[in-house]
KOLNUSE-657807 format. One record per residue: x, y, z of N, C-alpha, C in turn. Coordinates in steps of 0.05 Angstrom, whole numbers, plus 5000, padded with zeros to 4 digits. Last residue first. Layout:
% KOLNUSE-657807
XYZXYZXYZ
...
END
This chain:
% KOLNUSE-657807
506847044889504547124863505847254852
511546544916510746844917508946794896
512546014964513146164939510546314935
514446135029513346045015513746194981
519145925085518446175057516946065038
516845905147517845785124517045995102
518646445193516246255190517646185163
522346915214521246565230519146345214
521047135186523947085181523046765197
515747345203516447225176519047075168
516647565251515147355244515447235221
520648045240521347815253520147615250
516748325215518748245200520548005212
512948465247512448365231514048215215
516448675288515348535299514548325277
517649215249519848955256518448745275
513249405245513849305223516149085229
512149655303510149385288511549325264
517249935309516849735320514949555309
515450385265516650255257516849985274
511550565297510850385264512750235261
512350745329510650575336510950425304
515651195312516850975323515450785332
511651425276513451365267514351145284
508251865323507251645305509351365294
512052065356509851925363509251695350
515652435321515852345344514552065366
512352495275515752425277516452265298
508752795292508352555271510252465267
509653255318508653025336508152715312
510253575280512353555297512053185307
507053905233505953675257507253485268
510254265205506754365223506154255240
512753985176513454135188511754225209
508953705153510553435160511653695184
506654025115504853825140507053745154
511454145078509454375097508754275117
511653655056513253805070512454025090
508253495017507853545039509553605059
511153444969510253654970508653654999
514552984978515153134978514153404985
509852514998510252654979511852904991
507652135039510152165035511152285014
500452255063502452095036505052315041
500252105127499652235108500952125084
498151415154500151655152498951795127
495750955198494951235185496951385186
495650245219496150455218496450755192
491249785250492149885223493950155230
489649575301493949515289492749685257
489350285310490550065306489649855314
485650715315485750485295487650245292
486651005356484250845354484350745330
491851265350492651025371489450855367
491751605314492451405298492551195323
489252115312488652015327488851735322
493152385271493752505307491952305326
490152215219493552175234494052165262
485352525233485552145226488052005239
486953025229485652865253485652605251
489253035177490853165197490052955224
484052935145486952725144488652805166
478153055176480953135168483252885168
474552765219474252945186475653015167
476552125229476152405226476052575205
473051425204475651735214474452005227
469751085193469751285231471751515224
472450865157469451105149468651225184
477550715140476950795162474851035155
477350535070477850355098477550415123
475350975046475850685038475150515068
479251365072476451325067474951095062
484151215064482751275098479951295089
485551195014485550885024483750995059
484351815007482551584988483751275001
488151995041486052115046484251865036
494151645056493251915042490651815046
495451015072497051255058495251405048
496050525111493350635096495550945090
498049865136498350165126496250305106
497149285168496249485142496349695150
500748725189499048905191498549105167
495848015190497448305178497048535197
493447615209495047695227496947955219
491247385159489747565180491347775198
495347345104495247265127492847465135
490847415037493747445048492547425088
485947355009488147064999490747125024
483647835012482347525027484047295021
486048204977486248185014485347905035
484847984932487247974942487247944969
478848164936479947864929482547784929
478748674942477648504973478248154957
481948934910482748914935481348664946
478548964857481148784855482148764889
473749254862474249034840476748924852
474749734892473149534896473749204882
479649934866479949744895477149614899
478050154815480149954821479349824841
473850464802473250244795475150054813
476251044816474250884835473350654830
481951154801480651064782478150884813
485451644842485551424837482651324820
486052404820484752044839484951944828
490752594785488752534791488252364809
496653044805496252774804492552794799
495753754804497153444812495753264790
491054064793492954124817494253924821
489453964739490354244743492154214773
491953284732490053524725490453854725
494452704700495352864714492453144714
493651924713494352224694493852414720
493051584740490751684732490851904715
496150974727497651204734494351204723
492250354758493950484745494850754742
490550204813493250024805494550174776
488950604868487850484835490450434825
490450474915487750474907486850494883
496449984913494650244912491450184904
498749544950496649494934495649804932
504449174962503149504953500549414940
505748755014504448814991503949034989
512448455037510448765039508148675017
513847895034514348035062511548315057
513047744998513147565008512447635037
515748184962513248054961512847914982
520348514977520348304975517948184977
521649124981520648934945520948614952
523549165037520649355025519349164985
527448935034525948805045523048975031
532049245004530849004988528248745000
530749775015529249695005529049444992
529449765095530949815080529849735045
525250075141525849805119527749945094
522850465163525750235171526150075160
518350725149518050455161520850375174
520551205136518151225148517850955170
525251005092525251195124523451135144
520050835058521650665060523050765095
518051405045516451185053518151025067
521951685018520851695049519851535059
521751374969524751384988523451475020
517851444954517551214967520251174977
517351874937515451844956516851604974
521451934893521851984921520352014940
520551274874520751474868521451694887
517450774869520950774856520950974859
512650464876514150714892516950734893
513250044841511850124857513750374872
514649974773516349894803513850144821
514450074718512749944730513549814756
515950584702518050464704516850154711
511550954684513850904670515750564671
509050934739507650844711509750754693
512651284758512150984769511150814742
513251744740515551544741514351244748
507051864753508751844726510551604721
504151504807505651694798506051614761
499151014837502751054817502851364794
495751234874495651084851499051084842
495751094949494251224924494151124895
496050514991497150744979495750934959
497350065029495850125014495550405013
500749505053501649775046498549905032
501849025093500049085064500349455068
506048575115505248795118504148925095
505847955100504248055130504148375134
504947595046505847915066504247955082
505647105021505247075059505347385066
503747124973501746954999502746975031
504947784950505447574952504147374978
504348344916503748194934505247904932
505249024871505348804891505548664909
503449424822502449254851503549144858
500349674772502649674795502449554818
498149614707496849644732500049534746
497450034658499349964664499349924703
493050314605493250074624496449994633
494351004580494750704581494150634611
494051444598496851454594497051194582
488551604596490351764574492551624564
483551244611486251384626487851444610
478551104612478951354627482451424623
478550704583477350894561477851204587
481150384621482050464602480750624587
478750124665479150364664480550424643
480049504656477349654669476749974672
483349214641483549404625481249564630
488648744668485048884671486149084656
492648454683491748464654489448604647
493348374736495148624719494748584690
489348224753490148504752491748554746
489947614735487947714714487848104727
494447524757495047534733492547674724
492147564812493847754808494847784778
489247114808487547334808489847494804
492346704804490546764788489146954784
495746754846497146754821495346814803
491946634892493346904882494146994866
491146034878488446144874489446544875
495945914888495245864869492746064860
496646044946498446104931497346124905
492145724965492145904974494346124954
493745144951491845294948492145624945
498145164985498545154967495945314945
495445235038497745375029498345435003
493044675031491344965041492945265029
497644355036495044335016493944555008
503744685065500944505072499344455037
510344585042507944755043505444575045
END
């Protein structure tokens, strides 16, 4: 491994120890500090997602759940490549569970991604590519979108190489039914960039992980 590399490794380790020890939202969050994530210096594909679920919280595995059984479908990755740091990073928009309200899940904690993304994101390859999951990472990150998460999706050929899916929750089933063309269209483009991605990495030396 180069100098730069190494660096580069080191200076991740540091900041990824001091997120998963943040306690920057804790007087907000019922369930406890229990931040979810992970990265590693060479993932070339960055995932970025909502917040961790119950089970997730629970279990502290990133999308251990049946979002992320779709998820996983979604891409073609099977899942001991999907947990291999090296290869994917999860980085949700808020690293801890937000608890729960009247209709779901809460948002993600608005303190998180400012604070902890753009110093991760600047340690991992350029040449990524990035996934954006549900409404709060499209906002975030594609402020051109469309007005609608529906329209953001359908018009997923002007954002790439990032790519826009709805979240893989069960309870979208309805959408998933409604919008035929997100199966057909969307999906097999993804999945080809992910094995493009995946090929690159097999090719390139393995570096050690954050």
């Amino acid at each position: 491994m180069s100098q730069a590399a190494t660096v580069t490794v080191e200076r991740l380790q540091l900041v990824t120890a001091e997120a998963r020890a943040c306690t920057l939202c804790a007087e907000h969050l019922e369930h406890g500090t229990r931040p979810v994530f992970q990265v590693g210096a060479n993932a070339r594909i960055v995932i970025i997602g909502q917040a961790p679920g119950r089970r997730v919280h629970e279990s502290g595995i990133p999308w251990a759940d049946p979002s992320g059984d779709r998820l996983r479908t979604w891409l073609g990755m099977d899942t001991q490549t999907f947990y291999n740091q090296d290869h994917v990073a999860l980085l949700p928009m808020g690293f801890c569970y937000p608890g729960t309200g009247s209709s779901g899940d809460n948002p993600p904690r608005p303190e998180c991604a400012p604070t902890w993304h753009p110093r991760i994101l600047d340690l991992l390859p350029e040449n990524r590519l990035t996934v954006l999951i549900g409404a709060y990472a499209q906002a975030r990150y594609l402020p051109d979108r469309s007005s609608t998460l529906t329209e953001t999706v359908r018009n997923w050929q002007q954002h790439l190489p990032v790519f826009v899916l709805p979240h893989p929750s069960p309870r979208n089933q309805r959408w998933l039914r409604a919008n035929p063309w997100f199966e057909t269209d969307v999906l097999p483009a993804l999945r080809s960039s992910v094995a493009i991605q995946l090929d690159a990495l097999r090719e390139a030396p393995e570096p050690h992980g954050a």
